[in-house]
C-alpha positions, -999 to 999 in steps of 0.1 A, spaced: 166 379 -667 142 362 -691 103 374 -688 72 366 -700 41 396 -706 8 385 -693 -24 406 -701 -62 398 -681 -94 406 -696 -117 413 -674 -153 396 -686 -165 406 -652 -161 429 -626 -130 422 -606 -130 427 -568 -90 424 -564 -98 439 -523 -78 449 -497 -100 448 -468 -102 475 -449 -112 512 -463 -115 552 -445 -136 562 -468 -173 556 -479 -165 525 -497 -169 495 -467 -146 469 -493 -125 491 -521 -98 476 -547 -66 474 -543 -47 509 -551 -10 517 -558 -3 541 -529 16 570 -546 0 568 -581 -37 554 -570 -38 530 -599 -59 501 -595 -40 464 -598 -39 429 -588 -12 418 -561 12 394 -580 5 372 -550 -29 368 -563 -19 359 -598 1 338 -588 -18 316 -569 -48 319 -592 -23 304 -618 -4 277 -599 -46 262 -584 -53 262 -625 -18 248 -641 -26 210 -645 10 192 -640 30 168 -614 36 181 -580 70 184 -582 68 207 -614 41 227 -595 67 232 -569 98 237 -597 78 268 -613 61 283 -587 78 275 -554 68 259 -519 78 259 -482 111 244 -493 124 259 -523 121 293 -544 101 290 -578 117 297 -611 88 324 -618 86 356 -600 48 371 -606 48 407 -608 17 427 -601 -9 431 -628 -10 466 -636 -39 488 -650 -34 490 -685 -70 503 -702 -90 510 -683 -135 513 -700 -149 543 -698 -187 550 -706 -189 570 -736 -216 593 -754 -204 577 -787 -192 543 -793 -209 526 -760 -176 532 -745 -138 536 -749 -109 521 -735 -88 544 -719 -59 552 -712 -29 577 -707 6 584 -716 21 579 -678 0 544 -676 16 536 -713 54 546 -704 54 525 -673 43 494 -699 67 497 -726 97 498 -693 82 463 -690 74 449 -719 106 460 -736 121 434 -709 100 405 -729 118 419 -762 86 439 -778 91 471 -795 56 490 -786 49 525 -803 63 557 -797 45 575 -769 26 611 -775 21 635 -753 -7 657 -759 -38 678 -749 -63 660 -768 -81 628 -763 -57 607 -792 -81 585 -813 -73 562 -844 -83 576 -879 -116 546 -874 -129 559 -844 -165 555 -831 -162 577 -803 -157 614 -820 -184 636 -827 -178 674 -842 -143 664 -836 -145 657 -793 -150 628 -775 -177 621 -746 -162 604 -712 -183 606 -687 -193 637 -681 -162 648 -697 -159 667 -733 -121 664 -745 -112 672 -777 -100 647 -802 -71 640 -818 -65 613 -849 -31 605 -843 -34 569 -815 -34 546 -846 -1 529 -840 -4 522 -805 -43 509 -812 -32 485 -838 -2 472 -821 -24 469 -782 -50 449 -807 -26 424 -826 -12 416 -786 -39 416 -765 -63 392 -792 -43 378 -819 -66 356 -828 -95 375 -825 -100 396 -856 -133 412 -844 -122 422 -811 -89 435 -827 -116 460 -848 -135 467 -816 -104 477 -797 -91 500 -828 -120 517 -829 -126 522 -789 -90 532 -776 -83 568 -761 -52 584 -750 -63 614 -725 -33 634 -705 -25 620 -672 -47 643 -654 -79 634 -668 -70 595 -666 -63 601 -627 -95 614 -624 -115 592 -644 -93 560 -623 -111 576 -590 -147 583 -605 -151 553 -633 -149 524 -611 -180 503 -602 -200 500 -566 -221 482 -555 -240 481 -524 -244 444 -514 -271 437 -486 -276 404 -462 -304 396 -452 -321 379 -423 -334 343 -430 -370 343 -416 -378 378 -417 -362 389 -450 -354 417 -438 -318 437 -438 -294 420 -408 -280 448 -387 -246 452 -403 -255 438 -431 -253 468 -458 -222 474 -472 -203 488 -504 -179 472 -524 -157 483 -551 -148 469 -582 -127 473 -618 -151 474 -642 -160 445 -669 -134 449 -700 -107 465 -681 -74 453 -692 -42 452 -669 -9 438 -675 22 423 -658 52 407 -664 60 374 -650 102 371 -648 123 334 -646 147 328 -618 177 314 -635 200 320 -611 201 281 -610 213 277 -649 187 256 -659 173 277 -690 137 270 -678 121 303 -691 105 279 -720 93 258 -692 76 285 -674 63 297 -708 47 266 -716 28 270 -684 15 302 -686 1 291 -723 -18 262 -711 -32 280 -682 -40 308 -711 -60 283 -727 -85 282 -701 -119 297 -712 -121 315 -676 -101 324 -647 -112 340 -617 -95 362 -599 -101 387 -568 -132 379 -542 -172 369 -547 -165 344 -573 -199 328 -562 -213 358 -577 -198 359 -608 -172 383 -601 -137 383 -613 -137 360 -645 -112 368 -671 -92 355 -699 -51 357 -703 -30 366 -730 9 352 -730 34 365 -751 60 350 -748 96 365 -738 117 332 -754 113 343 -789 
């Protein structure tokens, strides 16, 4: 089966919601249930993508389905990838772990890319370029791990997908990314995410409507997930090129919103295709 990789770029806070919660969080993101890792349902990405693809009904309907018929693509979820994390050095780093990277390279190995070797460690892995080391740690948080030069391969190869055409943000990510044991990345996933109480208030009065405090969680501005999106061709038709060209022309969209409050600016991002097809 023929896929495609898709990456989002969060520019914005993404609330990707599922609307109910036990804790003190009234509205928290959407969590994987054995691993806790934020993501976006595939359902979502999928209709985000199908309201923004400008084509004819009828190839609407060919790729992505309707009441009558099966679509040709099949929209996994979009799966936390890097994940920002506030740092004493470098403004912040874009982190990530070796758990989180293993489960990528399963799927983009399917779109025929060959990412790095994976290395477990005890350290926080940086690239040789760093800005986030100082004395030889790195500053998460409230977190003081200590560093290790050896992330270079992966940090080049996550740049030259995620922004090929964006030399500066290519440099940015070199210098930012962070490999921390599985441990420490499941704890900063459960602490590092943004809230934000949101309050309604009464029209005349301006004051706070009973029930009208809440909390609401959110992935924070430059997170980076990824997913794969995979071709039905169960029919013989060869349409993973058609599919493809989809996904780049929806790519080439400035913004796309995705997840709730887009009236408040909440969810805009930017895709990356690579293609499968090559």
């Amino acid at each position: 089966m023929q896929t495609h990789l898709i990456f989002v770029h969060a520019l914005s806070p993404i609330h990707a919601g599922t609307g109910q919660s036990v804790d003190v969080i009234d509205l928290p993101i959407a969590r994987e249930k054995a691993t806790n890792l934020p993501y976006i349902p595939g359902s979502s990405v999928k209709g985000v993508i199908r309201d923004v693809f400008n084509a004819e009904p009828d190839q609407k309907d060919r790729i992505f389905g309707s009441e009558q018929q099966a679509g040709d693509a099949i929209f996994a979820d979009q799966r936390l990838l890097l994940l920002p994390i506030r740092s004493l050095y470098g403004t912040f780093a874009w982190v990530t772990s070796p758990y989180v990277l293993s489960r990528f390279v399963r799927e983009a190995q399917t779109s025929k890319l060959r990412p790095p070797e994976i290395k477990h460690s005890e350290l926080a892995l940086i690239s040789q370029n760093s800005v986030l080391s100082y004395q030889q740690k790195v500053y998460l948080e409230d977190l003081d791990l200590e560093a290790g030069p050896d992330a270079d391969a992966w940090a080049g190869w996550l740049a030259s997908q995620l922004f090929p055409d964006k030399p500066d943000w290519q440099t940015i990510l070199k210098e930012r990314l962070c490999i921390v044991p599985d441990e420490i990345f499941n704890f900063l996933v459960t602490t590092a995410t943004e809230i934000t109480a949101r309050i309604r208030l009464e029209d005349d009065t301006k004051v706070v409507r009973k029930g009208g405090l809440w909390y609401e969680e959110a992935l924070p501005a430059e997170t980076i997930l990824a997913g794969i999106v995979a071709i039905n061709d169960q029919k013989g038709n060869n349409n993973a090129a058609e599919v493809g060209d989809a996904l780049d022309q929806v790519a080439k969209q400035k913004l796309i919103q995705f997840g709730g409050n887009a009236t408040v600016g909440r969810g805009l991002c930017q895709l990356t295709v690579v293609r499968g097809d090559h």
